[in-house]
N, C-alpha and C positions, 0 to 999 in steps of 0.2 A: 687462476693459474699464474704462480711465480713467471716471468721471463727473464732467460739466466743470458746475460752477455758474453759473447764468444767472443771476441778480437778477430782470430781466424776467422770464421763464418762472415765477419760484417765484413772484413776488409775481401774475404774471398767471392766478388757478385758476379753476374752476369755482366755488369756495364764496365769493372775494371778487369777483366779478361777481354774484354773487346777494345780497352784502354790501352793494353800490354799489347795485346796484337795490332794496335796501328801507328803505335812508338816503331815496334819491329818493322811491318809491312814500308814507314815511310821514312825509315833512318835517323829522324831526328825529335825531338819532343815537341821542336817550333812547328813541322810539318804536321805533326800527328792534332797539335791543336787546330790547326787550321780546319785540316779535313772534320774534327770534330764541332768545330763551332767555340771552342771556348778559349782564355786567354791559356798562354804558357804557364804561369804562375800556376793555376789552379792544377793545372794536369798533375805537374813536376809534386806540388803538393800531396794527390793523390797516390804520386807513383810511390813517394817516400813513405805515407801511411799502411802501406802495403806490405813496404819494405820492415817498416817497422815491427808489422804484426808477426811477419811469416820470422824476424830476424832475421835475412840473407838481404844481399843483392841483388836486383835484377840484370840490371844495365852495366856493363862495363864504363864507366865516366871517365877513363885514361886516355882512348879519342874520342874526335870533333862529334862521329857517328855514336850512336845512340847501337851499340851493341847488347846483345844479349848473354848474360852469363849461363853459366851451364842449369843453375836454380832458376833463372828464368825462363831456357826453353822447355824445360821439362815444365812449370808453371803452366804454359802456354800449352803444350801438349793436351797437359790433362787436363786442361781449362776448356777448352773445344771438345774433348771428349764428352766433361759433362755438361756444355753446355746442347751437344746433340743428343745426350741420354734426358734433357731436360724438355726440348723437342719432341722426344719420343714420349716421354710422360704425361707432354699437356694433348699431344695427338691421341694417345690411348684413352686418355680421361675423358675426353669430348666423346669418343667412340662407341664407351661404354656407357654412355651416358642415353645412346641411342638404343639400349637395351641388350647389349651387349656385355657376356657373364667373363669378369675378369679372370677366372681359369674355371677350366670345365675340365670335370674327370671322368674317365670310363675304366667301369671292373670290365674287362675281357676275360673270362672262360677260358683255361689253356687251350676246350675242345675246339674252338673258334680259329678258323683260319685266319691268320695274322696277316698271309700274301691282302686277303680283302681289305682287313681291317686298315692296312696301310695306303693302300689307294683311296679309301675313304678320308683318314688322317690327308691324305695328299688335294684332295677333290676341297677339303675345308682351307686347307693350308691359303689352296689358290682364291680365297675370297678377302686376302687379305684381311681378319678380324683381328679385334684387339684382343681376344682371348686368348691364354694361354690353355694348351691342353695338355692333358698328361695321362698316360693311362696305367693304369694296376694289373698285373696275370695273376687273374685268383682262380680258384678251384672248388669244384663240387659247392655245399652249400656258402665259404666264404665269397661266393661271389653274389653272394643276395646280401650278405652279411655285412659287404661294402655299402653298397646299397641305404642299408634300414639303417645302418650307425653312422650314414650321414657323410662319410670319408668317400661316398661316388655320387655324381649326377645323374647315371645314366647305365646299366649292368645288362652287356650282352653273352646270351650262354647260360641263363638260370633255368631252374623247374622251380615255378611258381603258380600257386591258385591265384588269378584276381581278389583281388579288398581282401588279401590274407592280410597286408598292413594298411593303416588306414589313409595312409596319402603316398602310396604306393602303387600305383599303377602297370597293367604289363598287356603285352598282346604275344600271338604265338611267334615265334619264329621259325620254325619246322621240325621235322624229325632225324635223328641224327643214326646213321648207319655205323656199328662196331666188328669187327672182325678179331678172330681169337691167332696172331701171326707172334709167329718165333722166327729167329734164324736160321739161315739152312741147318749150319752145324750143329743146332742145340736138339738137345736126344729127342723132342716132341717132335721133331720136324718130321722123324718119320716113324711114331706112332698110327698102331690103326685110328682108322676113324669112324663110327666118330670117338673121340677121346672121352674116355669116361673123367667123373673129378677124380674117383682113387688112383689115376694114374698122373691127373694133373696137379695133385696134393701132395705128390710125391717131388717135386720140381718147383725153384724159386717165381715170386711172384714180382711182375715192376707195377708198384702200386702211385699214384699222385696224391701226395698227400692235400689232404681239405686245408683249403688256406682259412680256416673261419679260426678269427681269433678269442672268442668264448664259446664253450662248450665241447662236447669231445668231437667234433665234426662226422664225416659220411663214411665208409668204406663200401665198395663195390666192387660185388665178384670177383671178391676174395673167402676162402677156402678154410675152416678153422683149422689149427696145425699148419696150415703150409708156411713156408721160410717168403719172407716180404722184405723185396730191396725197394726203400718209401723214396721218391723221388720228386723236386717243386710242380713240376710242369709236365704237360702233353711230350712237348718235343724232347724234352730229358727223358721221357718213359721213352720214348721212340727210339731214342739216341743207346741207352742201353738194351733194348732189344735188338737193334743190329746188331750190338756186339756179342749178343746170344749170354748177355747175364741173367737174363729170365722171361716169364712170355708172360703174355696177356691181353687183354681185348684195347684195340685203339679204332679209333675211327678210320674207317673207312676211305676216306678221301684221303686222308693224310699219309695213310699206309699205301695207299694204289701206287704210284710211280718205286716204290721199295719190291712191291708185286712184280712190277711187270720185267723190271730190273734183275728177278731174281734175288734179293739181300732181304728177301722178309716169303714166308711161306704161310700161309692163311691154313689155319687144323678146324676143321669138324668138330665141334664139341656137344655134347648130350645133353649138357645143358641148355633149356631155350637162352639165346642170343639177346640183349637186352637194347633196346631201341628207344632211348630215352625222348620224349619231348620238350622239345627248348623252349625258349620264351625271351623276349627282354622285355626291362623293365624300367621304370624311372619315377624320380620321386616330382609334384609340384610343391614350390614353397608359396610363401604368403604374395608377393609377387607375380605370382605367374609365372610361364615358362618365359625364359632369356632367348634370346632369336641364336645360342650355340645347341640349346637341347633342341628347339622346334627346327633347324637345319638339320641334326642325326636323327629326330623321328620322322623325318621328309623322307631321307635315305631309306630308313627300316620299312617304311611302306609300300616299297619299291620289291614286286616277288622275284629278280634276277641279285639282287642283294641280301635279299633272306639265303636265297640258296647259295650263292656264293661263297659266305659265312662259315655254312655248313660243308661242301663239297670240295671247295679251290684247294688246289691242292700244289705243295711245295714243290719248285724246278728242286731237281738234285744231280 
């Protein structure tokens, strides 16, 4: 591999940023050598090849005192900036080195209570790791499809068979309760009950659309003919059901406090009621598991955080 000479680069180091800052910290360049150990000459040397490289100024040389020009405190500024962002990258390096996965990602299920998912984000946060984490809201089968195309570590909120994929692993997560609620004001609210489909076919649907990015994805207990407002997420289908743009089945947990509230009315419908089984899921690589997936399937094993997942339900 060619190596290409920067001027910048060579002249911009770790040792003459710490050079620049103790010309400043001790006013003069005679001082600044002392505390450093090395003669004047060489400093003044150093200070000018710097100068050279960048073309500016650092130091004012009009007085006795060894000031700084406006190009050299900004120098100085972001000199320390990166040399604590350099800090931070040999800490993370060693860190991750202890088997620690440099970003971890989780597919979350819109069905998935977030309130949890974020106190768990919070319960990892406080272990200070060097991983970064980031998480995905996908839907219906895109959130297994995060998963198998390798863009997640970790998919909570799937319907998955065990060894459907071959290093894909999953255990259950629970069962998840749906309720059929519209707004008061919307005409189903006060429909007999139970509501047949011909009369809910007659009335728009809030439907979440499948985040799977190949294939035609999932639909659920939707109506053929009826009028479909497609929406990214749980809370977006929530969020237009209060405002009585259309009804449809949401979870349970997440509708209760809109219940009790009066802002959401739960209908009887003819239909059997559909009680999906969850799961999550996660892939091993060659490797083995990194100590950020084997800390989130500690959690999952825990039955007050399966149900949580499932139940917790939003303040509003």
């Amino acid at each position: 591999m060619a190596v290409i000479n920067n001027p910048v680069r060579d002249a911009l180091t770790p040792e003459t940023i710490a050079l620049v800052g103790a010309v400043h910290r001790t006013g003069s360049m005679a001082a600044a050598a002392r505390e450093l150990g090395v003669v004047p000459s060489a400093l003044t040397y150093r200070v000018r090849q710097v100068e050279d490289a960048l073309d500016v100024l650092l130091f004012d040389r009009s007085s006795r005192q060894a000031k700084l020009t406006v190009a050299g405190k900004e120098l100085l500024r972001e000199g320390n900036r990166l040399l604590t962002e350099l800090d931070a990258v040999a800490n993370r390096i060693k860190r991750v080195a202890t088997g620690w996965e440099p970003q971890f990602t989780l597919a979350i299920d819109s069905v998935i209570s977030i309130t949890t998912v974020m106190e768990l984000c919070e319960a990892f946060f406080a272990l200070a790791p060097p991983t970064r984490l980031r998480i995905r809201e996908e839907a219906l089968s895109g959130t297994l499809e995060a998963l198998t195309s390798g863009q997640a570590d970790l998919a909570i909120g799937v319907v998955i068979q065990p060894n459907t994929h071959g290093s894909v692993h999953s255990k259950p997560l629970g069962a998840l309760d749906f309720v059929y609620a519209v707004a008061p004001h919307h005409p189903l609210a006060t429909a007999v009950e139970p509501v047949p489909d011909t009369v809910i076919q007659q009335h728009r649907a809030v439907a979440v659309a499948d985040s799977v990015q190949h294939g035609g994805g999932t639909t659920v207990n939707l109506l053929g003919g009826q009028d479909v407002f497609t929406v990214p997420g749980m809370s977006a289908k929530l969020e237009a059901q209060l405002r009585g743009l259309g009804g449809g089945f949401l979870p349970e947990y997440l509708a209760r406090p809109y219940i009790v509230a009066g802002r959401l009315v739960v209908k009887q419908v003819q239909r059997p009621t559909r009680v999906p089984r969850m799961s999550y899921a996660w892939r091993d690589n060659d490797a083995g598991q990194g100590r950020a997936l084997q800390w989130w399937l500690k959690q999952l094993e825990k039955l007050p955080t399966r149900v949580a997942l499932l139940e917790r339900p939003h303040s509003i």
